[in-house]
N, C-alpha and C positions, 0 to 999 in steps of 0.2 A: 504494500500500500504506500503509496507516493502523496508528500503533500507539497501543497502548493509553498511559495516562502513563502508569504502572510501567517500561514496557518503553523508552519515550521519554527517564526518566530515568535510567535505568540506563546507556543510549547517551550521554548529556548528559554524565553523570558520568564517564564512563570516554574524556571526553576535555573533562575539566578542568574543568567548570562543576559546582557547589557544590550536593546536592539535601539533602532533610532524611532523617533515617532514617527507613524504611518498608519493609512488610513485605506482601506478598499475603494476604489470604485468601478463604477460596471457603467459608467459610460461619460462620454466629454466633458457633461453638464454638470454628473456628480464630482468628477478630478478636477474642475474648475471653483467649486464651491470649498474641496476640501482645501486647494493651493491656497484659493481666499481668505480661507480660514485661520490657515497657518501662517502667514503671513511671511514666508522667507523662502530661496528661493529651493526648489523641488527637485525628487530623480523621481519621472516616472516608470515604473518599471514592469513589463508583462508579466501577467502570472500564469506558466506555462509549464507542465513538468518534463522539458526537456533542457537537455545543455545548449550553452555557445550560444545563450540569449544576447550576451552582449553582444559578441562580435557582428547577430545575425541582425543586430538593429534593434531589440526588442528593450531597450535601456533607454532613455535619454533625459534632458536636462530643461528645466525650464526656470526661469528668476522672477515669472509672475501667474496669473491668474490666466492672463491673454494667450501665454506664450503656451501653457500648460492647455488650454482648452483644444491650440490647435495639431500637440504632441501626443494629447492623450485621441482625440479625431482620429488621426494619423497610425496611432497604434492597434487601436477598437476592432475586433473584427480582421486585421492582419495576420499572417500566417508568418509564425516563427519558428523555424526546422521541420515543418509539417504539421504544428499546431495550430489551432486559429484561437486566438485572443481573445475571452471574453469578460477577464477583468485584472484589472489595474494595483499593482500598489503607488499609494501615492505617500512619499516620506520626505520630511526633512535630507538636505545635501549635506551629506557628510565633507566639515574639512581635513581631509585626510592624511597625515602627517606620511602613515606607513602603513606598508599594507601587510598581514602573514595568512598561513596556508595553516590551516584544520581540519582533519577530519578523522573520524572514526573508523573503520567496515572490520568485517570479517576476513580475514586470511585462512581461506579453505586448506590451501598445500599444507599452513601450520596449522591448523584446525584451533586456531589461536584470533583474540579479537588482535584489531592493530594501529596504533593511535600510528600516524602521518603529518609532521608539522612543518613547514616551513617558512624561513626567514622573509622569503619571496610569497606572494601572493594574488591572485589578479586572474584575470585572463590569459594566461601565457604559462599558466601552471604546468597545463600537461606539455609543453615546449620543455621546460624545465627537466621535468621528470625523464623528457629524449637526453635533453643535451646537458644536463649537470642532475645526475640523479644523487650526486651524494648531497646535495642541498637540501635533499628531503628525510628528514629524520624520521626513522622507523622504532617503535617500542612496541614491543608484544606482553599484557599484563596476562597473569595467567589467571583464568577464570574461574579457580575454585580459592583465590586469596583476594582477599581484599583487597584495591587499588585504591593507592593512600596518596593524602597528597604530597610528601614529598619526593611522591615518585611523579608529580607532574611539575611540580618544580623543577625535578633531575629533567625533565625533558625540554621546559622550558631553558635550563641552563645549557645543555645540549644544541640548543637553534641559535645561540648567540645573542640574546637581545640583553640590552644593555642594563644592569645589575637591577636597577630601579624600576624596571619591569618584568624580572623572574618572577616574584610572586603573585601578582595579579594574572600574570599569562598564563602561568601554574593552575591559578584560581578558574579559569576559563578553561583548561584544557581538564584540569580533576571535575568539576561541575558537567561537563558533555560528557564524558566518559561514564560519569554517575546516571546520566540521562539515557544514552542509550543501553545502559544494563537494565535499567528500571523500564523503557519499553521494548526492550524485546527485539533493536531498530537493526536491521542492516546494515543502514550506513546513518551517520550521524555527521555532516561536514559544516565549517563557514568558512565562505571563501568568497570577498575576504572577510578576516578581521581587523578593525583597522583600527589604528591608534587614531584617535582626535586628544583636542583641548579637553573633552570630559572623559578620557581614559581609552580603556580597549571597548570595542562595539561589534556587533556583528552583522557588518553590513549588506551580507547574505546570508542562507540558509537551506541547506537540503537535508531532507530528513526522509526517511522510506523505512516501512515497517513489514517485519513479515505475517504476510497474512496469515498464518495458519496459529496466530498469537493474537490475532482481533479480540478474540472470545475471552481475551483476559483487560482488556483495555477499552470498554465501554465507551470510556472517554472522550476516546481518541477517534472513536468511528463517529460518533455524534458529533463532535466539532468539523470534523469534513463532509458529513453528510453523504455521509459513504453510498457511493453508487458505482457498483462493479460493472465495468465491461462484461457484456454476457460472456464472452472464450476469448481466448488467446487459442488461435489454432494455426497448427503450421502442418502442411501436406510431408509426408516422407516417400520411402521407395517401397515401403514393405505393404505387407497385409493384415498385419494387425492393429486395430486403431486402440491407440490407451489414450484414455480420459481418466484424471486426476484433477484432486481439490488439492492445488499450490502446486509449483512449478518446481520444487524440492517431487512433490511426493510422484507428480508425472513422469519426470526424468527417473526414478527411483523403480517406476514401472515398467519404461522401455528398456533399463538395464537387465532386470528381471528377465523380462522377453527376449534378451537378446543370450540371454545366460542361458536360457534352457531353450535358442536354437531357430528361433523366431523373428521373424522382421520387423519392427514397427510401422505402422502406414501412417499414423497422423501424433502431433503432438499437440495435446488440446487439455490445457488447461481451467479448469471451472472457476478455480478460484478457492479463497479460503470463508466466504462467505456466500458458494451457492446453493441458490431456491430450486425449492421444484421447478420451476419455472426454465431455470438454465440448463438445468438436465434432460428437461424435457429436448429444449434447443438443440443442446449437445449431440446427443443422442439423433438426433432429426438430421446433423451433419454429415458423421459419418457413417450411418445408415445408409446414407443417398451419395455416400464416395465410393466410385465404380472400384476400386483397387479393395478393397476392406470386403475378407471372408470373415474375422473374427471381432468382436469387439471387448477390450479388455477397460471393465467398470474400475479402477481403484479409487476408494473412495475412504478415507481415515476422518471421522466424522471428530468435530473441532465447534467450532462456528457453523460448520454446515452439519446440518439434522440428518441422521440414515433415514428417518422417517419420510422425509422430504424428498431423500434421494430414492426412497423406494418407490414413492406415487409419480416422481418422475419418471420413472422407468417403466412402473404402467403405461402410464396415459401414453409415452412414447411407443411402445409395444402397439398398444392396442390401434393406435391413429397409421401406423408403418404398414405399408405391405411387402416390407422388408425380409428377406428369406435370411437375414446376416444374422448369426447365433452372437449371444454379447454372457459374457463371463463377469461377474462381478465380484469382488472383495467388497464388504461392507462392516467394517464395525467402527465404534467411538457413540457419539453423544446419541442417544431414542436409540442404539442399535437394536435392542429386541423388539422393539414398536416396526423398526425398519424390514428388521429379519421376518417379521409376522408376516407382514402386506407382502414383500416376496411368497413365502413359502403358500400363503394365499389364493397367488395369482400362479404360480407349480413355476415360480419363477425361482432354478437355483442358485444358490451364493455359497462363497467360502469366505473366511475371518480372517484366513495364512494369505497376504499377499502372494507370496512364492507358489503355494499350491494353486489359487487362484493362474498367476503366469503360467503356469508350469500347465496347467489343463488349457488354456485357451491356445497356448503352443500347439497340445498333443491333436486338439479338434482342430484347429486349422491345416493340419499339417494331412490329418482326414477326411477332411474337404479336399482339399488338394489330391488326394489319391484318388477320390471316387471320380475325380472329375473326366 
C-alpha cells in the first residue's frame, strides 16, 4: 500500500519528525485560496505515487496567489510518468541550507531491514548511488534487538555532518526507523531532508506498507481511504494461472508451481484486502485466458475473508462456462465459514499450499495427456 506524500507526512509528523506547512488541494481555485492564505511564497507539488516527479515537471514554485492559480491550472489533470494529477500539495518554500538522503527498506539478500543515509540528497540521488556509491551509508539493525539511539547517532556520525547536527539527524533517522517497525512499512524514505533556519525538515516523503499487515493498522487504511486496484495481472508462458492475496504470497505460489514441474501462465495479484467482488473478477480473467488449463486459488486469509473468497469463487463458477478446473488453498481469517461454502458447493480445497501446487501441477499435466 503506497501513500500519497500529504498522507506520508502527516504519518511522519505525528510521530515526531519535522514537515513544512501544507495544505491539499484538488483544484486551481482551492491552491489559490490556500497560497492566499498562507501568505508566502509556495512549492506546488503533484500528489502522485510515482518517482522522478520532479524532474518530470510535477514540482514547481510560485511567490503568490496569481502565480500559484496559474501553476496549480497547469498541473491539475497532467500526467506525470503515467499518472494523471488529481491533487495538489500546497506548502510553504522551504529555505534550504542543505539537503540529505533517508531512507529505510528491507534488504531481502540480508533478510535484514537497512537504514541508507546520505550527505547528498535531491534528485540526483540515484546518479549518486551509479557514480559514488560509497557516499551512501548503509547500516543493517538486527531485528530481534532493539534499535537505540545511539546507534543512529553512530550513523549520523558516519555521513559527516557537522558535530552540531549528529544529534538531531540521529533524532530523525532513530524516530523513522521507530516508524517503520511500528507499521509494518516497506520502505520508509525522505528525500530530501533539508536543513533550514528552523532545523532538519522533511521536505518529502515516501512511505508504502505491506499489504498483507493492513489488518493490523486500521488507521492507516482509513486515512487513505483505501481503494484497491481490483488485480495486478501480468500474462506469463505457462498454463497454470496463480492468483494470490499480496505479491509476496503470489510469487510464493509460482515458485511452488515451478518446484513441482509446472508453468505458471499468469501472475495476478488480488491484493491484501480483496472482496468477493475481486475474486469474483479475478477469477472471470483467467478463466477466459486461452493458454490456462489449471487455475491455482492461493489465498492466506489476513485482511481478506476465506468466506469472501469462497462466495467468490461460487458466483464465478456458476456465471463461467469455463471447462478450466481451479485448485485452491484456502485458510486464515472465517477459514471454516470459507471451507463450509466450498465443501457446499462439492467445491474442493487444501490448507498445504504445496499440496494445493503440487495437485494443480499433477491435473494439469493430465489434461495435457488426455488431450
Amino acid at each position: 500500500m503506497k501513500f500519497f506524500e500529504y498522507m506520508a507526512k502527516r504519518i511522519f509528523n505525528e510521530e515526531g519528525i519535522p514537515i513544512l506547512e501544507g495544505h491539499v488541494a484538488n483544484s486551481a481555485e482551492e491552491a489559490t485560496s490556500i497560497a492566499s492564505d498562507m501568505g508566502v511564497p509556495v512549492a506546488i507539488k503533484s500528489q502522485v505515487l510515482v518517482g522522478g516527479r520532479g524532474k518530470a515537471g510535477g514540482i514547481k514554485f510560485a511567490d503568490n496567489s496569481g502565480e500559484a492559480y496559474k501553476v496549480a491550472d497547469s498541473l491539475i489533470g497532467n500526467t506525470i510518468n503515467g499518472e494523471r494529477v488529481h491533487q495538489l500539495l500546497i506548502e510553504k518554500k522551504a529555505n534550504i541550507i542543505k539537503e540529505f538522503f533517508l531512507s529505510i527498506s528491507i534488504d531481502r539478500a540480508n533478510k535484514k531491514p537497512v537504514i541508507m543515509v546520505s550527505n547528498e540528497g535531491g534528485v540526483e540521488i540515484e546518479n549518486l548511488a551509479k557514480t559514488n556509491p560509497e557516499k551512501i551509508i548503509k547500516y543493517h539493525p538486527n531485528p530481534l534487538i532493539e534499535f537505540l539511539p545511539y546507534e543512529s547517532r553512530e550513523i549520523a556520525r558516519k555521513m559527516g555532518v557537522p558535530s552540531e547536527l549528529i544529534s538531531p539527524m540521529g533524532d530523525v533517522i532513530y524516530k523513522l526507523y521507530k516508524l517503520f517497525e511500528k507499521y509494518d512499512a516497506e520502505t520508509a524514505e525522505i528525500n530530501p531532508l533539508v536543513l533550514t533556519d528552523e532545523g532538519l525538515i522533511a521536505a518529502d516523503a515516501k512511505f508504502v506498507v505491506e499489504n498483507d499487515s493492513l489488518y493490523r493498522h486500521p488507521d492507516l487504511v482509513k486515512l487513505a481511504r483505501y481503494k484497491k486496484k481490483a488485480v495486478d495481472f501480468v500474462k506469463l508462458d505457462g498454463d497454470i494461472a496463480v492468483i494470490g492475496n499480496g505479491a509476496g504470497l503470489t510469487l510464493t505460489g509460482m515458485d511452488m508451481i515451478k518446484f513441482h514441474g509446472g508453468e505458471p501462465a499468469t501472475f495476478l495479484d488480488i491484493g491484501g484486502g480483496a472482496s468477493e467482488e475481486s475474486i469474483k473478477k479475478s477469477l472471470n480473467i483467467v478463466l477466459n485466458y486461452e493458454p490456462v488449463k489449471v487455475v491455482f486459488l492461493n489465498v492466506l486469509g489476513g485482511i481478506t475473508k476465506a468466506d469472501d473468497v469462497a462466495h467468490g469463487v461460487v458466483d464465478a463458477i456458476k456465471e463461467s462456462k469455463s471447462l478450466v478446473s481451479i485448485v485452491i488453498r484456502l485458510t486464515g481469517t472465517n477459514e471454516e465459514e470459507g471451507q463450509r461454502i466450498l465443501e457446499e458447493a462439492g467445491i474442493p480445497y487444501e490448507i498445504s499450499m504445496e499440496k494445493a501446487a503440487k495437485k494443480a501441477v499433477e491435473l494439469c499435466n493430465k489434461i495435457k495427456a488426455e488431450e
